[in-house]
DOLO-929270 format. One line per field, with one value per residue (C-alpha): residue number from 0; residue in one letter; x, y, z. Coordinates in pm, 1 decimal, always signed. Last residue first. Example, Ala and Ser with C-alpha at 12.3 -4.5 7.8 and 13.67 -1.06 7.14 Angstrom:
! residues 2
nr	[1,0]
rest	[S,A]
x	[+1367.0,+1230.0]
y	[-106.0,-450.0]
z	[+714.0,+780.0]
//
This chain:
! residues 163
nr	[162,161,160,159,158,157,156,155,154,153,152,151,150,149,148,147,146,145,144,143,142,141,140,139,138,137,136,135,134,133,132,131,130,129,128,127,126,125,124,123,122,121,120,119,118,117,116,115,114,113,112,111,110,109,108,107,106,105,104,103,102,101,100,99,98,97,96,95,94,93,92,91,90,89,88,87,86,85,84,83,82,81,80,79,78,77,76,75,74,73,72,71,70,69,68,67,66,65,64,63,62,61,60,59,58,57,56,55,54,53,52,51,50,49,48,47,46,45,44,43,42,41,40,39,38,37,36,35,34,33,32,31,30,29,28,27,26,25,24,23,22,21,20,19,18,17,16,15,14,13,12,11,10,9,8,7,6,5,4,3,2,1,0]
rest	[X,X,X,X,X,X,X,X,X,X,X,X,X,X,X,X,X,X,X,X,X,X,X,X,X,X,X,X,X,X,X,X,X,X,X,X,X,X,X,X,X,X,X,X,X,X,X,X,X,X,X,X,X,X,X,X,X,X,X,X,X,X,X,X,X,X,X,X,X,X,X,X,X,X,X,X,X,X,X,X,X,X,X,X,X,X,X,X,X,X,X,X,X,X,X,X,X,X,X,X,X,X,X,X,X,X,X,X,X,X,X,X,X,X,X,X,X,X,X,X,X,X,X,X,X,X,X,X,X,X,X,X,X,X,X,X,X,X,X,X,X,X,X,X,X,X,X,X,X,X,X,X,X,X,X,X,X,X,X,X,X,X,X]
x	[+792.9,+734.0,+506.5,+567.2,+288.0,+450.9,+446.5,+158.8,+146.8,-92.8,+21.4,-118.2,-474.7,-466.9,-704.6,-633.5,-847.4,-888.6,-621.5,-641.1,-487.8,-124.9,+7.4,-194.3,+68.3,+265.7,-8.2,-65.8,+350.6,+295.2,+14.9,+236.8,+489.1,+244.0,+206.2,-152.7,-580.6,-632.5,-991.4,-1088.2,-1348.1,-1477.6,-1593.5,-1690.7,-2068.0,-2049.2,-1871.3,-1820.3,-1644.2,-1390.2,-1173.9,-810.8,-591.4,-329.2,-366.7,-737.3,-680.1,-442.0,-646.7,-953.9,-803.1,-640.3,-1009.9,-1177.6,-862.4,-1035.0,-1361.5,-1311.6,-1170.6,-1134.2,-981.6,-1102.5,-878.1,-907.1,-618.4,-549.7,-224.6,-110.8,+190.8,+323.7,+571.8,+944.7,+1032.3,+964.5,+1157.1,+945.2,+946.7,+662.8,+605.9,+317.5,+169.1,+217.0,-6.3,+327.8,+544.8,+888.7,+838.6,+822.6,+1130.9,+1335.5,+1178.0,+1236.1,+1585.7,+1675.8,+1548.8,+1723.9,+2049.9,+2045.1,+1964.4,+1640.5,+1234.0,+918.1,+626.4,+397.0,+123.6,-84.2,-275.1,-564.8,-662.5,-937.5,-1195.9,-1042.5,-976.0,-774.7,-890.2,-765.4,-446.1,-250.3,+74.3,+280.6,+633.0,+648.7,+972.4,+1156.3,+1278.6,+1290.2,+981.1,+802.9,+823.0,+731.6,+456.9,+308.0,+317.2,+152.8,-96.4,-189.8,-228.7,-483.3,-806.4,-794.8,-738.4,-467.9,-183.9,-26.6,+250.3,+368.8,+666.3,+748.0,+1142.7,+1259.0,+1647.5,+1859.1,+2241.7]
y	[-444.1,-234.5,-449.1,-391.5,-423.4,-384.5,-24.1,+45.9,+31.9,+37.6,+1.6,+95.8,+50.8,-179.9,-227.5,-486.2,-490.1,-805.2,-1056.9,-1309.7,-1590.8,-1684.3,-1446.7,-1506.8,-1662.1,-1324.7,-1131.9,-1324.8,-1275.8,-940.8,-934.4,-1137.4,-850.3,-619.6,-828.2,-917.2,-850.4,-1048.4,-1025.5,-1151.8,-1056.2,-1349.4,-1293.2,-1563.7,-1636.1,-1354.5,-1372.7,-1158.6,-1157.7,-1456.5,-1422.1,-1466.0,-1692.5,-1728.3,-2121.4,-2090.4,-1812.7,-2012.0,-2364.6,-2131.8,-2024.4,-2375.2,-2467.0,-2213.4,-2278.4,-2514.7,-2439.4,-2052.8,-1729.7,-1413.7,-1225.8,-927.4,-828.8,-614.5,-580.6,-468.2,-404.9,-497.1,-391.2,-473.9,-284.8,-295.2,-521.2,-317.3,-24.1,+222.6,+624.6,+778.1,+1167.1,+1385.5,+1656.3,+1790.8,+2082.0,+2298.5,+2116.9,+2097.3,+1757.2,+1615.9,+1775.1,+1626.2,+1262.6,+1283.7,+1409.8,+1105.4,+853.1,+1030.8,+1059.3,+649.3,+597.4,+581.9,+395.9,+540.3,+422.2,+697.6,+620.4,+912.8,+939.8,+1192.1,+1392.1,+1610.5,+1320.5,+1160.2,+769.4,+835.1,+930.0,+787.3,+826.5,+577.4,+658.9,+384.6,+396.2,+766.8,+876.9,+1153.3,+1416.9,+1739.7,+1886.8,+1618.7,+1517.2,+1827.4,+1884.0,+1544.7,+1662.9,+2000.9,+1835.2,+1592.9,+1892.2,+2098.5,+2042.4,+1983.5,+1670.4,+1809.6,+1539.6,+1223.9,+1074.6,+687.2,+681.6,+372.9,+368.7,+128.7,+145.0,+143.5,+115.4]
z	[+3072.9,+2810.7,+2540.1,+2212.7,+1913.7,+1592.4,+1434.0,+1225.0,+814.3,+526.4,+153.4,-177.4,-238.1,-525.5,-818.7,-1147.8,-1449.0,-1704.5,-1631.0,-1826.6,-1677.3,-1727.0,-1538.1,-1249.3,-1040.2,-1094.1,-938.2,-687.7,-588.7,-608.3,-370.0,-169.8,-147.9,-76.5,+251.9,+262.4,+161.6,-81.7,-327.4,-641.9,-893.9,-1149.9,-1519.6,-1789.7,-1649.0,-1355.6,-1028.8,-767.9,-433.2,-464.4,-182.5,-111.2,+70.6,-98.0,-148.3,-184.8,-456.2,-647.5,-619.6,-759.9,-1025.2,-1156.6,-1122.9,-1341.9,-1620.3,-1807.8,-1806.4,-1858.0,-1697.9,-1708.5,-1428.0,-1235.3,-962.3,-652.0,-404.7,-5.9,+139.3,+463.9,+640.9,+990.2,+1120.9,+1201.3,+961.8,+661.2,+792.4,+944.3,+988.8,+1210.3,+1125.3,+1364.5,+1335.7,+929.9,+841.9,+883.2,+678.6,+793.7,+945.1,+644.7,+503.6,+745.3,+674.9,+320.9,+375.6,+623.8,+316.8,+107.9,+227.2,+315.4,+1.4,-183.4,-134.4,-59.3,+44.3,+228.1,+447.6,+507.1,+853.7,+846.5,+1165.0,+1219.5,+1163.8,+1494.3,+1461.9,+1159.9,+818.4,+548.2,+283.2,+93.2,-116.9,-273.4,-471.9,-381.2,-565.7,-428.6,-738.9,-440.0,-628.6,-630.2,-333.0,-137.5,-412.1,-233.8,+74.4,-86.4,-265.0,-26.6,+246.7,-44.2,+133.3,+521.8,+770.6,+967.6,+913.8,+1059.6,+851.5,+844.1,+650.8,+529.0,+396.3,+116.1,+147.1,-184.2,-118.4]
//
C-alpha cells in the first residue's frame, strides 16, 4: 500500500547538500513528489521538507538513508496527520466581464488573495493544505489559467503539550 511520508530534514547549510540528498534519491528510484528548502532560525542550518510517497519498505529506506548522510543533523518523519502543512501558490488567470465575478466568488470562498491586477490579468494568492491548492486549481479549470507557481510543501509537528 502507498504511504505519503514528510520528511522534515535538518542540514548544514553548505553548497552541494541538495545535490547529494537529492542524488540519494535518485539514485535509489525514490520519487520526491515536493521538495522545499530554507533556512532555519540559525543561518547554519537549513530545514528541507521532503514529500515523498512508497510502501512501507520505502518509506523506512528513505529515512535510513537520510540519516546516513553526513551533512544531515537531524531527520523528522510525518504522516499527514501528524503535522500541519501549508503550501503556498501563485496564479495568473485571465479573465473578462463575464467570468471576473465567478473569480472572485472562488477566491473569497478559498480564501485567497488577489495581489495584482492588470486590465485582462489578475495574480492570486492561497496559502493552505496542498490538497486545497489542488482543489483551487481544479475550480479554475475553466478559467484561463495563464502561469501557475507553487512552493512545495512546509511541515512541523503539531503542538503537544506534556502534561
Amino acid at each position: 500500500m502507498m504511504k505519503k511520508r514528510i520528511y522534515s530534514v535538518l542540514v548544514e547549510n553548505r553548497s552541494g547538500v541538495l545535490c547529494k540528498v537529492a542524488g540519494l534519491f535518485s539514485r535509489r528510484c525514490f520519487n520526491i513528489d515536493s521538495l522545499t528548502v530554507g533556512e532555519t532560525d540559525s543561518q547554519d542550518i537549513s530545514c528541507m521538507t521532503i514529500v515523498s510517497s512508497g510502501d512501507q519498505r520505502t518509506i523506512e529506506q528513505i529515512e535510513k538513508q537520510l540519516n546516513k548522510k553526513l551533512d544531515v543533523i537531524k531527520v523528522k518523519t510525518f504522516d499527514e496527520h501528524q503535522c500541519i502543512n501549508r503550501e503556498l501558490m501563485l496564479m495568473k488567470v485571465k479573465y473578462n466581464k463575464t467570468n471576473r465575478r465567478d473569480i472572485m466568488e472562488i477566491c473569497d470562498i478559498m480564501k485567497a488573495t488577489i495581489v495584482d491586477m492588470s486590465k485582462h490579468y489578475m495574480m492570486i494568492q492561497i496559502c493552505d493544505e496542498p490538497e486545497r491548492i489542488k482543489l483551487m486549481i481544479s475550480m479554475f479549470s475553466s478559467v484561463s489559467i495563464v502561469e501557475v507557481a507553487r512552493t512545495g510543501t512546509l511541515a512541523l509537528s503539531k503542538c503537544i503539550e506534556n502534561d
